[in-house]
C-alpha positions in Angstrom: 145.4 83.2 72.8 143.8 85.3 75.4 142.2 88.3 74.8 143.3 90.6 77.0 145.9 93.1 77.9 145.8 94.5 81.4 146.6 92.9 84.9 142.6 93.4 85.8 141.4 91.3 82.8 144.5 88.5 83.6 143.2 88.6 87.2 139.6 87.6 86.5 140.8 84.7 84.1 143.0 83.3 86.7 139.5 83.5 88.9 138.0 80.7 86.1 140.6 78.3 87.1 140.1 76.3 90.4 143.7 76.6 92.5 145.2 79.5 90.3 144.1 82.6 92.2 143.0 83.4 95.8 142.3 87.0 97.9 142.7 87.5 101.5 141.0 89.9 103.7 142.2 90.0 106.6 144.8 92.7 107.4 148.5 92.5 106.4 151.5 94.8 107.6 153.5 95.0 104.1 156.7 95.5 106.2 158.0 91.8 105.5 154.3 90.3 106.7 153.0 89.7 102.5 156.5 87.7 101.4 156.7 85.8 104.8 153.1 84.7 103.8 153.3 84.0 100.4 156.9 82.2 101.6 154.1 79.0 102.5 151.5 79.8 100.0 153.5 79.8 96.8 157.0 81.3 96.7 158.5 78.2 95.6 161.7 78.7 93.4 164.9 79.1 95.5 163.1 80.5 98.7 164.5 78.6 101.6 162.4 75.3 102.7 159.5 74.9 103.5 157.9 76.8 100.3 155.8 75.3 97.4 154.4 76.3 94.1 150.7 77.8 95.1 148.0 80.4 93.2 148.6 84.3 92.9 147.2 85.6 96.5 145.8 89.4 96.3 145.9 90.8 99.6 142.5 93.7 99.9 143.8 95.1 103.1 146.8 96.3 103.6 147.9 98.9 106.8 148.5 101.8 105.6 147.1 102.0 102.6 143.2 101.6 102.3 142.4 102.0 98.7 145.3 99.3 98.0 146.0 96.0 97.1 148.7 94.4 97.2 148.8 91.1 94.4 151.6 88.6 95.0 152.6 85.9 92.9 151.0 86.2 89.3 153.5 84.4 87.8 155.2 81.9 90.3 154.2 78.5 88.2 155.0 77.8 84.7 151.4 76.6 84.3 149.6 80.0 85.2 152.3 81.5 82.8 150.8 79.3 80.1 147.5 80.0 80.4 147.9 83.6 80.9 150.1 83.5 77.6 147.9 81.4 75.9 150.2 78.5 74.9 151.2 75.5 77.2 153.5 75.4 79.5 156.5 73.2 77.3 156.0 75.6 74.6 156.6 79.0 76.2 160.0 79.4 74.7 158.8 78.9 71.2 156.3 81.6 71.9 158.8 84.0 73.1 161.3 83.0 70.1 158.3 83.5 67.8 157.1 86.6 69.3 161.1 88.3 68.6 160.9 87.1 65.5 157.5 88.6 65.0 157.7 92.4 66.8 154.6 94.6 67.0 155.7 98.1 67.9 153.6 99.5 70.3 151.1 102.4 69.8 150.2 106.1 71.3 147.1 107.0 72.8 146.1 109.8 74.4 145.9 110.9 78.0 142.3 111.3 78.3 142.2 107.5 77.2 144.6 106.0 79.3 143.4 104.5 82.7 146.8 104.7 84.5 146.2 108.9 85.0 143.0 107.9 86.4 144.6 109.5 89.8 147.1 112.1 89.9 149.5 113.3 92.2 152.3 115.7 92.0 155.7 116.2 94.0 155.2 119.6 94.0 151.8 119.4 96.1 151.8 119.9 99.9 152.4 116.4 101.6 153.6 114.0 98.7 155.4 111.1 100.1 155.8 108.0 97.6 155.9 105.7 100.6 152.4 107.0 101.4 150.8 106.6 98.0 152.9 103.3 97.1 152.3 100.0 99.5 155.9 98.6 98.1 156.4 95.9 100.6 159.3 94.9 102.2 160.7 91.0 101.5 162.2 90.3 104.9 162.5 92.4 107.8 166.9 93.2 107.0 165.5 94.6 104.1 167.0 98.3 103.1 163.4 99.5 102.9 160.3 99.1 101.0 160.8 97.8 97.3 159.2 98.0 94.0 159.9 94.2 92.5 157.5 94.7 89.5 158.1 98.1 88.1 158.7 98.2 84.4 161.0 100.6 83.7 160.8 102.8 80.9 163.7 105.4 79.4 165.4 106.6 75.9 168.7 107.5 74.5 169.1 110.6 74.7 170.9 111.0 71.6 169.0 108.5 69.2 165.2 108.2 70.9 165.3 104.5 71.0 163.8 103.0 73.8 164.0 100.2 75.9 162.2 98.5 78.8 163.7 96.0 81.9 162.9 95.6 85.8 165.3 96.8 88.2 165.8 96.8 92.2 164.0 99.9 92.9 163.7 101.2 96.7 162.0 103.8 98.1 164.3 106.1 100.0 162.5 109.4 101.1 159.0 111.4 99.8 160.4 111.8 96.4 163.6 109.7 95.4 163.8 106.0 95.2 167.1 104.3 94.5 168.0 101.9 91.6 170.4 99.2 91.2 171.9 98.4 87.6 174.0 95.1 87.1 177.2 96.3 85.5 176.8 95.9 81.8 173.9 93.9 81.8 171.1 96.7 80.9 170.7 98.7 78.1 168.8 101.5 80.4 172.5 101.3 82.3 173.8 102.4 78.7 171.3 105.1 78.7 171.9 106.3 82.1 175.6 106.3 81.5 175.3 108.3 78.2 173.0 111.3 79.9 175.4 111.4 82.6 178.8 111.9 80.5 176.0 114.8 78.9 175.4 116.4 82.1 172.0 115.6 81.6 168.9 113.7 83.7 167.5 110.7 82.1 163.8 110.8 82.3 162.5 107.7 83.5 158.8 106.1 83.9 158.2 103.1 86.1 154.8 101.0 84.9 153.6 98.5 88.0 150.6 96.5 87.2 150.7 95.2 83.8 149.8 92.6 81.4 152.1 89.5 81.8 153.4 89.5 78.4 154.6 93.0 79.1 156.6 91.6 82.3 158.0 88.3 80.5 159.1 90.3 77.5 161.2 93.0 79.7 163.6 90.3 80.7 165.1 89.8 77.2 168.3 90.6 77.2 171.3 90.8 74.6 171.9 89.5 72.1 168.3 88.3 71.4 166.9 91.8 71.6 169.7 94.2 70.8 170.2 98.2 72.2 167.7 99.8 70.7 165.0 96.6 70.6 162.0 97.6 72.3 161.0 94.7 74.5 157.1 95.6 74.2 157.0 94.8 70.5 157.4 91.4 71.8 154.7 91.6 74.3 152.6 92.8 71.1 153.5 90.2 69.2 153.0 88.0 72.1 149.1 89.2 72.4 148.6 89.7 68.9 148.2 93.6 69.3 150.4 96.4 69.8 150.5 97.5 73.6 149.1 101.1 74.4 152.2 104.0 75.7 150.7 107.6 76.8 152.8 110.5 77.6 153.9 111.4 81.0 152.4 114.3 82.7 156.0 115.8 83.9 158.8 114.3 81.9 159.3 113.9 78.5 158.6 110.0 78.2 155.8 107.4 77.9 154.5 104.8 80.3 152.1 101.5 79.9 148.4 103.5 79.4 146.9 100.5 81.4 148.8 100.0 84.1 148.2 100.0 88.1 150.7 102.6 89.1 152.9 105.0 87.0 156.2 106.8 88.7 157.5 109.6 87.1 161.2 110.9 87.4 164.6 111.6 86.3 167.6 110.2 87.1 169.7 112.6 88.5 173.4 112.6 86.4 176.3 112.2 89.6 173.2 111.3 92.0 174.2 108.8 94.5 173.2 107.1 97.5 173.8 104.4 100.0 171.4 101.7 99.5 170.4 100.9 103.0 170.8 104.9 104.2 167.3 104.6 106.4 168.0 101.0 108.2 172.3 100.4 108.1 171.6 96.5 107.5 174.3 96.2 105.1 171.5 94.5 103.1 169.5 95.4 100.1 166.5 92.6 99.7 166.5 88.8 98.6 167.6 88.0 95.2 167.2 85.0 92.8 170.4 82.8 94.3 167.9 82.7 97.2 170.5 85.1 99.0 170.1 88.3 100.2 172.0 91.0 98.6 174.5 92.7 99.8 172.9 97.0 99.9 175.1 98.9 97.5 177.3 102.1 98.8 176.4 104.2 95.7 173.3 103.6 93.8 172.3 106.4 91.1 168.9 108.4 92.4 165.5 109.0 91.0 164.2 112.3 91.8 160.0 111.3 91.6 158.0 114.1 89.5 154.4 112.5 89.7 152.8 109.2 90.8 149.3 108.7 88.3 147.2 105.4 89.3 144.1 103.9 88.5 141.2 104.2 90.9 141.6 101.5 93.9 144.8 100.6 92.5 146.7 97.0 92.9 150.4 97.1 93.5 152.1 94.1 91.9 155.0 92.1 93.6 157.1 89.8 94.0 159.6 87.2 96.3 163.2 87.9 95.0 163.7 84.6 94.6 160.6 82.8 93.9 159.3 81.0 91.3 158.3 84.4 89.7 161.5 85.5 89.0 162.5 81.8 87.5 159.9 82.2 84.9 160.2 86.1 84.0 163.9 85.4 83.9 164.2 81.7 82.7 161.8 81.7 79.9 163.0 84.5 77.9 166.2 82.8 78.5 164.8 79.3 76.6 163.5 81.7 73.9 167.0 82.9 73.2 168.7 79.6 73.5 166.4 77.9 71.2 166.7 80.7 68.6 170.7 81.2 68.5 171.2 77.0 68.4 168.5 76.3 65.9 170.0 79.1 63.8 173.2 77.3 63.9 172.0 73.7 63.7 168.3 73.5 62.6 165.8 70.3 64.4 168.4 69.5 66.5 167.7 71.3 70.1 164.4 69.8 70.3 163.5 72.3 73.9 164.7 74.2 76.9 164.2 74.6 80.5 166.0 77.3 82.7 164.7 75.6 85.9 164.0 76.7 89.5 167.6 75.7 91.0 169.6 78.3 88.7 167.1 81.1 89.2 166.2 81.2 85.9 169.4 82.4 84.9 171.8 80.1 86.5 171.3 76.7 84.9 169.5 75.3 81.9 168.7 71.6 80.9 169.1 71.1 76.8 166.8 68.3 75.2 169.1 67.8 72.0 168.6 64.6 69.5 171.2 63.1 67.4 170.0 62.1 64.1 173.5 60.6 62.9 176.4 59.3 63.8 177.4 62.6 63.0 175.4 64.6 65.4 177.8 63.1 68.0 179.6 66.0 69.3 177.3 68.8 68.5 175.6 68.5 71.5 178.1 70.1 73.7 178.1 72.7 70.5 174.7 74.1 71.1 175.7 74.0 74.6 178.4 76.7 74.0 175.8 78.7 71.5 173.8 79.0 74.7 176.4 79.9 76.5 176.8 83.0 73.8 173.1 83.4 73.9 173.1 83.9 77.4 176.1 85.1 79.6 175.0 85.0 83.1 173.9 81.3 81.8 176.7 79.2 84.9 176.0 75.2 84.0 174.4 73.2 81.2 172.5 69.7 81.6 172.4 68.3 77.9 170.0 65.1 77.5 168.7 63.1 75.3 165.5 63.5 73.4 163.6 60.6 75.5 164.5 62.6 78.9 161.8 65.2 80.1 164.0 68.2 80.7 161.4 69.9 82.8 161.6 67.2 85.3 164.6 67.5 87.0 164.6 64.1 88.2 164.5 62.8 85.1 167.3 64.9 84.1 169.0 63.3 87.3 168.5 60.3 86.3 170.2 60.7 82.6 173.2 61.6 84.7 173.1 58.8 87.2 172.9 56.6 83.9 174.7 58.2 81.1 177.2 60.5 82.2 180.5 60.0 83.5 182.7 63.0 85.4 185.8 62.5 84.2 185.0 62.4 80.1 181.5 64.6 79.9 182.2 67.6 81.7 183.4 70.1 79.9 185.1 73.0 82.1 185.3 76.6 80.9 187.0 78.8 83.7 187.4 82.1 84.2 184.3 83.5 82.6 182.1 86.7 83.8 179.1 85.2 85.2 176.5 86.7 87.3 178.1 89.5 90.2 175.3 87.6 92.9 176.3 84.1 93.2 178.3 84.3 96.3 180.5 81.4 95.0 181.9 84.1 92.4 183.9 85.9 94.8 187.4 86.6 95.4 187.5 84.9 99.0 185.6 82.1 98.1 188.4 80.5 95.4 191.7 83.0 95.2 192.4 82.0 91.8 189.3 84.6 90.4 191.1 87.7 88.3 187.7 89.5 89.6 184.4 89.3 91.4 181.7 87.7 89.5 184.1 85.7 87.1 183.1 81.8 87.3 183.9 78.4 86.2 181.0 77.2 83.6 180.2 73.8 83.3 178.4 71.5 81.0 177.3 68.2 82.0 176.7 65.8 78.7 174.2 63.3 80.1 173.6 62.2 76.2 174.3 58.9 75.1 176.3 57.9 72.8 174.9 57.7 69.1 176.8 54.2 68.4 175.0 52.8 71.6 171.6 54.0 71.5 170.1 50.3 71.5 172.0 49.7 75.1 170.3 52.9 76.7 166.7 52.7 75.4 164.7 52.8 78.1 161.9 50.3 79.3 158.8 50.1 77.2 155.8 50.1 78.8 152.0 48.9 77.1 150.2 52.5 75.5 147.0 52.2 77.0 144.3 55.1 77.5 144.8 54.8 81.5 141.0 57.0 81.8 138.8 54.0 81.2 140.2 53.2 84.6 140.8 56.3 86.2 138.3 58.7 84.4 138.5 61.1 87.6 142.2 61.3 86.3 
């Protein structure tokens, strides 16, 4: 496990491994210039072709913004993920289901300790502009404005005190408010926002960019794994082995990541709204996971910015919407809570779990399942619907066998060239709430749909038969250690 909790420390371990971590110094417009590059370098995911998986790429000079950088792409492959978690790449959901299981609350330190108040600067000085001090890039150039991608975002109830943390569409919309988009239902900071606006009352709010990895992975738990009133970084404790370090705001009554890059401070304004593409009138908001760009939202609730504290020569993390980034802070959280609700239900059974690249992390997961008897038969598409319920937003379901490689999706193609049939293993389940962004979940597209972002789930059972195992076992090669041959291997 590595020992290390801050994006600096990650950073120079990613620099000990040839082809996981390049810089760049030659200048780069973040207006839509640092995605288009990365696009080739290592976006990957469901960024339109050609894109590939490729290291993180730190940008040192960015217009605009000389005591910037701009650091793209931390986690866009499962196997940086690994090593900057400490556990290989197959395993991650384990880790994650281990680490819930696990918590480690996180701790208080003071402000003279924390690195993230290295800087300071105040929205009641002379001159602050949050689009001067942050070098939030743009994705494409349709985009509604410059977005922060990576900004972990940090509020309480105001009733009860619990806390929560998640990552949200955040975009910069004058000197001192930025805009942010919830997904209806789907956030408990949404609950909270909701609550202190039936009160009347602003929800203070700090947003941490620059963090330690576990933090990022373990903000994009959702329900039911981690409850209302879970606090996401006990995970990323538990995932690190030690509790991570909060400090108090200098303006609001809240706490942000004491190590991180950047730290926003504000309030969400109670009946605060705005258009989301008010500077530019593209209709657009930024690219998503689908590999679509969103549509900008008429009324998005408003941030009124207090303070922006940074370390000296600060590095603004980001990402590509729909990159491999957002697959693995999305998908693997996803496995974690998959894993946990079937093996609760059906211990040994679910043998792993891979949200892959094509679903977004959220869209689509492949199910290695074993049947140990004859009767196992049938509990396969079971676990299937326990994911289902682990995971809403979760759209189709590959189940295969426990000789199939579920993170290779050709092998998963070819369990369903070989042993699956349409018309008896697929299981429909219409007219479920889905995911609002998948533009195939809308009322024009199939006039049968109640509402917007209400789909037909799916499970494809790619198993075999228990009674005919024998007939289906693959071809059985000679084990040989191949490296007397090809030692360079």
């Amino acid at each position: 496990m590595p020992k290390y909790n801050s994006l600096r420390a990650a950073i120079e371990l990613l620099k000990k491994v040839p082809g996981q971590y390049m810089e760049t110094d030659v200048p780069v417009k973040p207006h839509a210039e640092i995605s288009g590059i990365y696009r080739y370098v290592g976006a990957g995911g469901t960024v339109k072709r050609p894109t590939k998986q490729g290291p993180a790429l730190m940008f040192n000079q960015v217009t605009g913004h000389e005591d910037a950088r701009v650091l793209i792409g931390l986690l866009a492959s499962r196997e940086r993920v690994g090593l900057l978690l400490g556990e290989k790449p197959e395993r991650l959901g384990f880790l994650l289901k281990e680490a819930v299981e696990h918590p480690i609350r996180p701790v208080v330190i003071s402000n003279a300790e924390a690195d993230c108040q290295e800087v300071k600067h105040f929205a009641a000085e002379e001159g602050f502009d949050i689009r001067k001090i942050l070098p939030a890039p743009t994705n494409t150039p349709e985009d509604a404005g410059p977005y922060i991608t990576m900004g972990m975002c940090y509020a309480s109830d105001v009733e009860t005190g619990e806390s929560d943390i998640t990552i949200h569409r955040l975009c910069l919309q004058s000197e001192d408010t930025i805009s942010m988009y919830f997904v209806p239902g789907a956030r408990h900071l949404g609950a909270f926002r909701e609550k202190a606006e039936a009160l009347g009352r602003p929800l203070p709010i700090s947003i941490s960019i620059g963090v330690d990895p576990a933090i990022e992975i373990a903000a994009c738990f959702e329900p039911p794994t981690t409850p209302i009133g879970f606090n996401e970084l006990s995970v990323a404790g538990a995932i690190r082995n030690s509790a991570v370090r909060l400090t108090n705001c200098l303006t609001i009554e809240e706490k942000c990541i004491a190590n991180a890059e950047y730290v926003i401070e504000g309030e969400l304004i109670p009946d605060s709204y705005i258009r989301e593409d008010i500077n530019t009138n593209t209709g657009k908001a930024m690219p998503e996971f689908p590999g679509y760009t969103g549509n900008a939202n008429q009324a998005v609730p408003l941030i009124k910015v207090k303070a922006v504290t940074h370390r000296e020569n600060p590095i603004m993390q980001t990402c590509i919407g729909p990159s491999e980034e957002h697959v693995n802070m999305a998908g693997i959280p996803t496995e974690a809570s998959i894993i946990q609700m079937v093996e609760r239900a059906m211990p040994g059974r679910l043998q792993n779990v891979y949200c892959c690249s094509a679903g977004g992390g959220k869209y689509m997961a492949v199910l290695q399942f074993k049947k140990r008897t004859q009767s196992d038969e049938g509990r396969q598409r079971q676990a299937a619907l326990l994911a289902f319920s682990a995971f809403s937003e979760l759209k189709h379901i590959f189940i295969v066998d426990e000789d199939v490689d579920p993170f290779d999706m050709n092998d998963v193609l070819f369990a369903m060239n070989t042993r699956y049939q349409g018309d008896i293993d697929t299981i429909f389940i219409p007219g479920v709430r889905c995911h609002p962004l998948d533009p195939s979940q809308k009322m024009e597209y199939n006039l049968a749909l109640r509402d917007n972002g209400i789909s037909c789930k799916m499970i494809f059972d790619c198993t075999v038969p228990y009674a005919q195992k024998k007939r289906f076992e693959r071809s059985k090669f000679l084990e040989v250690d191949y490296r007397k041959w090809c030692p360079e291997l």
